[in-house]
N, C-alpha and C positions, 0 to 999 in steps of 0.2 A: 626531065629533071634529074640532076645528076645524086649521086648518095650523099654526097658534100652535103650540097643545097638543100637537101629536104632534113637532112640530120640537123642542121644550123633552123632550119624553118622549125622546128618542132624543139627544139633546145629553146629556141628566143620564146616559143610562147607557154613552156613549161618553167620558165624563168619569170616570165610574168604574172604567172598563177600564183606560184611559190613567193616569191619576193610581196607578191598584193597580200594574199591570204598570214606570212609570217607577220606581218606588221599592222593586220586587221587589230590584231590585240592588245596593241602598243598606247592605247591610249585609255583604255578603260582598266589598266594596271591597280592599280591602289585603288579605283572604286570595288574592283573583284575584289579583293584585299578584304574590305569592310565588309563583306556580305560574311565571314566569316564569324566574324562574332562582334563585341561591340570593346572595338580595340580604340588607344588613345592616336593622336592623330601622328606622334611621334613613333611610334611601333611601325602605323600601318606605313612611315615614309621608310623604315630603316628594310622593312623588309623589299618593299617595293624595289628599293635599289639590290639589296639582296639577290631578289628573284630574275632581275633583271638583268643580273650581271653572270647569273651560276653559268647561263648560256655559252658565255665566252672562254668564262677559264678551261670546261671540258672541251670544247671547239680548238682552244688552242692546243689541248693535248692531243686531242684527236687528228687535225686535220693533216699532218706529213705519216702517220700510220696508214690512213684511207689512201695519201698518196700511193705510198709504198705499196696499197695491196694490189691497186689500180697498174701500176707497172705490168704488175704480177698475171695477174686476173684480167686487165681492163677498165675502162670507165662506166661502161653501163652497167656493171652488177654494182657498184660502189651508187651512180645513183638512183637505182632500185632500192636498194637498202635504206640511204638515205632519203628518200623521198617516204615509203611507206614505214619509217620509223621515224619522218616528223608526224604524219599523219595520225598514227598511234598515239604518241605523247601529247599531240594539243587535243583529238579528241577526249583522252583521258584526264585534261586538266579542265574540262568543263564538268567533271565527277567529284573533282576535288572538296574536301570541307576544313582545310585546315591549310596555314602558311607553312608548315613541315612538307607535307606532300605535294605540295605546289612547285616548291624549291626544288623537290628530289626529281619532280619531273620537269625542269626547268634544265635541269645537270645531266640527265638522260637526252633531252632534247639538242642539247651542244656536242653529245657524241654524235648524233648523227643529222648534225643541222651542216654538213660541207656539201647541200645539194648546189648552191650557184657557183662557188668557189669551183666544185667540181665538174662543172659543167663548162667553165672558162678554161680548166684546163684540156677536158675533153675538144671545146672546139680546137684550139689552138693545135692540137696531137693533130688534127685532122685538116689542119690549112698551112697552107706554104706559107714559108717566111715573110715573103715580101708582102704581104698582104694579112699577114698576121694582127699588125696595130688596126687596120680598119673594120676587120672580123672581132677583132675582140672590143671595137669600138660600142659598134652596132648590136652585138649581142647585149653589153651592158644596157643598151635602151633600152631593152625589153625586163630587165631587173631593178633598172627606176623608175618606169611608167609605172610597175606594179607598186613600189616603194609609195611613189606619190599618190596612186587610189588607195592604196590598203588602208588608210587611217581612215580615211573619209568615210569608206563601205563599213568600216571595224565599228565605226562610232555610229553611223545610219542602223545597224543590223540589231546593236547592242538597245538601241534607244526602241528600237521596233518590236525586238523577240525575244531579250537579255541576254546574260551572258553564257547561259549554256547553251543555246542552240547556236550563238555567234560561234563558238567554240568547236560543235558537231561539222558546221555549214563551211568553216575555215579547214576543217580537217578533210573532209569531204573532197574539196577543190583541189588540195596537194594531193591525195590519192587520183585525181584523176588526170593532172599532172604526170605522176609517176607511171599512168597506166599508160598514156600518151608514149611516155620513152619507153615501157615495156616492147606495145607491139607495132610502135613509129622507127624506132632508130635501130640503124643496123650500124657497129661498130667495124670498123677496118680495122684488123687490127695489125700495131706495128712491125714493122722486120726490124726485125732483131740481129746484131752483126754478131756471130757466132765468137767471134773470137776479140768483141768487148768485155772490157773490165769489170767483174761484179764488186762494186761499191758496198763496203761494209755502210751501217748507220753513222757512227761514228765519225768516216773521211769525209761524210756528206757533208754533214753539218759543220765538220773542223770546216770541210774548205769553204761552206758559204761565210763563216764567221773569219776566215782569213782573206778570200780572194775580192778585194778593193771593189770592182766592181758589182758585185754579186750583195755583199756587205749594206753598201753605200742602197739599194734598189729594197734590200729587207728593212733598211732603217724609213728610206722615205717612203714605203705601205706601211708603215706603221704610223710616222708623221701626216700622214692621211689622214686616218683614220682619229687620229687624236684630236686635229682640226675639227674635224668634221664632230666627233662628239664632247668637245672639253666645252663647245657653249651648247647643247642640245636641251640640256638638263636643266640651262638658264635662261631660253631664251624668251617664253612665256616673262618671266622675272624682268627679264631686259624691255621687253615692249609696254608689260605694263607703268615702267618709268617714261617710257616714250610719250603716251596717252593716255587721257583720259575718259576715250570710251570704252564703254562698258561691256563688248563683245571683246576681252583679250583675247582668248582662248581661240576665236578666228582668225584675229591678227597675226597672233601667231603662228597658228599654221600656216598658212600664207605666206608669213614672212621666211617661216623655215620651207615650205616647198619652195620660192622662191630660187634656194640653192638647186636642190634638186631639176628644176626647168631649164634654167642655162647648161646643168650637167647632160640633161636631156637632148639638148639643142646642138652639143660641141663633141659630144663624146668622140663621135665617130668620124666627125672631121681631124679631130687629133690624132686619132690613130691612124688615119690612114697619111697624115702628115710625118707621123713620126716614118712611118714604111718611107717617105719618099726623100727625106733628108737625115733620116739617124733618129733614133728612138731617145740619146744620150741632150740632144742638143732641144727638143720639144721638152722632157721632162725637166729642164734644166731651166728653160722658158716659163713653164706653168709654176715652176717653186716660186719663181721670182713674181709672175704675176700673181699667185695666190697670196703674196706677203703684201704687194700693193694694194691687193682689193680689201683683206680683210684687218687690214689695222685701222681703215680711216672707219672702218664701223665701230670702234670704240670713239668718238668724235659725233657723232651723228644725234641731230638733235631734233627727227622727226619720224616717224615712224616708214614712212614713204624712201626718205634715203634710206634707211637701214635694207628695205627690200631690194632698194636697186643693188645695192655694194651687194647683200646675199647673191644677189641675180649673176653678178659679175664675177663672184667667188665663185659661185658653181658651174659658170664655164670655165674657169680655170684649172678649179679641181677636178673635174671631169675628165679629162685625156688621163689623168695620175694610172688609175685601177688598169687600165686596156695595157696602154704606156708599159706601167712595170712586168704586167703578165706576159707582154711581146718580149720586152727585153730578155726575162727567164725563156722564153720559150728559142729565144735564139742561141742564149749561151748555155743551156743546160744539157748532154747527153740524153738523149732518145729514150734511153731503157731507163735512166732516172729522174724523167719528168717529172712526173707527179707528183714524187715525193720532193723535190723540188718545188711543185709549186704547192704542194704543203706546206711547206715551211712557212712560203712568203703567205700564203694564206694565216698559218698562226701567226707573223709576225704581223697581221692587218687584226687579228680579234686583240692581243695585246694591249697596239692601238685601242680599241673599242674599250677594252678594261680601265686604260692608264688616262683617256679621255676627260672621262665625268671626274673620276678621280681630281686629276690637274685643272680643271677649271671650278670644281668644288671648293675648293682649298687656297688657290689664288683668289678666287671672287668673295671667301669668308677674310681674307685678310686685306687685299687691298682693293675689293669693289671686280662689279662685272666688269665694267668697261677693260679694265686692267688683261683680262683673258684674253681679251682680241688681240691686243698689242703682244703677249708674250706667246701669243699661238702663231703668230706672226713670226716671229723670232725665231721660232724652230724652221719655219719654211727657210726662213734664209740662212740657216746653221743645213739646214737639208741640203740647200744648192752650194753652198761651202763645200760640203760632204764628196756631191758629186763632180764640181767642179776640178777638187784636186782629185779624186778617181781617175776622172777624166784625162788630165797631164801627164799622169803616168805611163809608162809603159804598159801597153795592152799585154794581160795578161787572158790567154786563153783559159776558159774554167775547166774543159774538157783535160787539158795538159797538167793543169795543177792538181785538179783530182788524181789523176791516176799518180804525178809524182807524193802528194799525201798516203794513196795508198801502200806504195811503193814503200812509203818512207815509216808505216804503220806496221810491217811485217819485216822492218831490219831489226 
């Protein structure tokens, strides 16, 4: 077995530990909440979201620094760190007695929660181009399968032993996870062209914010992500309008794994599509089917279709994550991957932030159904996005960087 291969084999199942064990906790949120003290039920929602969301904002500050040290340094010591300092932090929130210290390690947790982000970029440093979208396809199955058990075992574990030991037991797992890439993964590390550009922070970021292509790829991971969570937060809300039986709470999961399962099913058929006709032309495909699938779900008047349209949005949105991360990994310089794919990394928590937010606030003023149609809308302002990228004159990023740099020191 080649180092490749066994790196990738031991990456996809510390992705699935990590992705299972982060999202074990995701559903007993707000009942943890209440063991605190005897709080009104409007508190324990305001904090819920609070706690819920601290993860992301320090995630998005963090994740292009971790890139940058990862250049520096490498990818296994960044997910070393990040893996035994999520471990620390969910162990120590099963100690917690108060929604103050909950929060603070919920903001500690989001600096060093870029274990999968960093681990996509890690494989990608280490697989040829051509085959880049099929590797980053297939790895992500291994950070959905976990995605899809974690609730289930989260909620199985909670109801068996409570939430402190669910807490120890999920902490537990990532640690062994992390021990897994301690003494599993052996890092290649890049050559380096001695006489490359060193990139200030600054021309990084000027040029992903200037260069059309680059630009267009940060907006639609973030339009991911928004999708994916502007109805997360409602869809329990959505189902029980659907039915009237009295298990919502499975319905719903259900219906929201549903996305997940097609995501499961298609990932890595997309990516290794995108390898064999252009990465530009497949993401370009998936915007448009993701707008077809999920607006007739604002229409749906039975709890059965709603699953299928999910089922059908999550093959669509499923090629997005691989997709974009191949794209970076084709256009970006060698020595500034990472923090490359930091960036697009924070620009996917953003999403996560702007999400709940925008279908909150849509759905308080003109109804859920409303969410799916204008989440819809972004997809196709997304393929807009890319489409004119696309007609333009191919701008290399590599050439534009160093002309910003160039043009940084006149």
């Amino acid at each position: 077995m080649t180092i490749q291969k066994r790196n990738f084999i031991i990456i996809w199942v510390a992705n699935f530990l990590v992705a299972g064990t982060m999202t074990m906790i995701m559903p007993f949120l707000s009942l943890y909440i209440e063991t605190f003290g005897d709080h009104s039920e409007a508190y324990v929602q305001k904090w819920a979201g609070l706690i819920f969301g601290a993860t992301f904002i320090t995630a998005l500050l963090m994740s292009p620094i971790w890139g940058r040290v990862a250049d520096k340094y490498g990818f296994k010591p960044i997910l070393l760190i990040n893996g035994f300092g999520i471990a620390t932090s969910v162990f120590l929130m099963g100690f917690v007695d108060s929604v103050e210290t909950f929060f603070l390690l919920r903001l500690f947790n989001g600096v060093v929660t870029g274990f999968i982000p960093t681990s996509l970029a890690f494989v990608s440093s280490q697989t040829a181009r051509e085959e880049a979208g099929k590797k980053l396809g297939t790895l992500q199955m291994g950070s959905v399968t976990g995605t899809l058990f974690g609730p289930v075992l989260g909620g199985l574990m909670a109801d068996a032993v409570g939430f402190q030991y669910t807490f120890v037991i999920t902490s537990i797992s990532v640690v062994i996870a992390a021990l897994i890439v301690l003494f599993g993964i052996k890092e290649q590390k890049k050559v380096k062209n001695a006489k490359a550009i060193h990139y200030s922070r600054k021309t990084i970021l000027s040029g992903l914010l200037h260069h059309r292509l680059m630009l267009n790829v940060m907006i639609v991971t973030a339009l991911i992500q928004i999708g994916n969570f502007s109805i997360q937060p409602l869809l329990s809300l959505y189902v029980a309008e659907l039915t009237d039986a009295k298990n919502v709470a499975l319905l719903a999961g259900i219906t929201f794994s549903a996305a997940g399962v097609g995501n499961l099913l298609f990932a890595r058929k997309w990516g290794k599509m995108g390898d064999d006709i252009g990465y530009e032309k497949v993401l370009g495909g998936l915007l448009l089917l993701s707008f077809l699938f999920i607006v007739p779900q604002a229409f749906v008047s039975s709890i059965w279709q709603l699953m299928v349209w999910r089922l059908l949005f999550g093959i669509a949105i499923g090629g997005m994550i691989p997709i974009t991360t191949a794209l970076v990994r084709r256009e970006a310089p060698i020595d500034i991957q990472g923090e490359v794919m930091g960036y697009n990394t924070s620009f996917r928590f953003l999403g996560n932030i702007i999400g709940p937010m925008f279908g909150g606030i849509i759905s308080g003023f003109i109804g859920i159904s409303s969410v799916f149609i204008l989440t819809g809308i972004l997809f196709l302002l997304g393929f807009a996005f890319l489409y004119y990228a696309t007609r333009k004159p191919v701008q290399d990023f590599e050439h534009f960087l160093a002309d910003e740099e160039r043009q940084s020191h006149m």
